[in-house]
N, C-alpha and C positions, 0 to 999 in steps of 0.2 A: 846373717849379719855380715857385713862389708868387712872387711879385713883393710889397714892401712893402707897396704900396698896395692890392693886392687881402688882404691879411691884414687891414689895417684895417677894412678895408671889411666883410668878413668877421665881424672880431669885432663890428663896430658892427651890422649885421644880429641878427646872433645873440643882442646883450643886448637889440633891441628886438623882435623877433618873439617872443623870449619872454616878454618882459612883457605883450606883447598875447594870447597864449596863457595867460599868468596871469590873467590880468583875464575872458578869456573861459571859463575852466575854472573859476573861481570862481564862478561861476552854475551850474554842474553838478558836485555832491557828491559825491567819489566817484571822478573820472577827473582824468589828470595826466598833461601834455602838455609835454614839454621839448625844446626845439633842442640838438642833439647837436653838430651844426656844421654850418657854413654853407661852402656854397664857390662861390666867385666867379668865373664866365668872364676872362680875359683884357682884352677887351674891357668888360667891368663892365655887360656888357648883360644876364645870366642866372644868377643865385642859386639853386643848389642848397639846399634846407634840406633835412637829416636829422632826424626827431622820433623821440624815443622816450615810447609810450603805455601809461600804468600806467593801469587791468588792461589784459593785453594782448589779453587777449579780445575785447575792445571794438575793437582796435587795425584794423582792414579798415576798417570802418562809418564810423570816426571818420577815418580818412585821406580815403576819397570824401568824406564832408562837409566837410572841411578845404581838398581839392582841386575841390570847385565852390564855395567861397567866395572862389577865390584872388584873385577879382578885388578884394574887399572888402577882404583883407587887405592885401593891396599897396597898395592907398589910405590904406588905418590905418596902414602903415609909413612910404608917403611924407608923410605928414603930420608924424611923427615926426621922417625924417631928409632932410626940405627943407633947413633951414638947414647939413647934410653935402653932399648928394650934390644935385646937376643934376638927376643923372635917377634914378627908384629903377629896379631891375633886372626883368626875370622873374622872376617866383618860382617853382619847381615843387618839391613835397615829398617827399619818400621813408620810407620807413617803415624805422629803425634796430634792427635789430632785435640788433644785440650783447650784450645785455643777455641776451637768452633766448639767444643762443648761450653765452655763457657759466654761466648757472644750468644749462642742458643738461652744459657738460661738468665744473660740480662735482656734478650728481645723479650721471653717469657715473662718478666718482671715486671717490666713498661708497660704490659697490657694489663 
């Protein structure tokens, strides 16, 4: 079970790594990177993000780049949410891929 503090924590993650994912995908035409959710250790020590990458074609390529910048990102986050959190957390990223599982089971549907 989610404890308050880690939802908060959670949603505040989530509306700032995607504005830094807006700002960064905005310089590349084309591709679209959104935090699906964020979830937070216990301890507030390790943030899970979920992205989901439109096209998804691109979506492998774009996670490894995303996953050897993560030091960067976490710095652009805690700059963000210093005046929130002590400490910012781990970040490690995952690739969300709900989205084609469900386009898969309305193609499946149609037929």
């Amino acid at each position: 079970m989610e404890s308050t503090r880690q939802a908060k924590i959670s949603r505040l993650l989530q509306k700032e790594l995607s504005e830094i994912f807006r700002q960064q995908t905005a310089k590349t035409h084309g591709t679209l990177v959104s935090v699906s959710i964020v979830r937070v250790s216990p301890d507030l020590s390790v943030a899970k993000a979920y992205l989901s990458i439109f096209p998804s074609e691109k979506s492998q390529e774009l996670l490894e780049s995303i996953r050897e910048s993560a030091k960067t990102i976490r710095y652009e986050l805690a700059q963000r949410v210093r005046f929130q959190l002590r400490k910012c957390p781990e970040l490690s990223f995952y690739l969300d891929d709900s989205l084609d599982y469900i386009d898969n089971i309305d193609k499946l549907l149609t037929k």
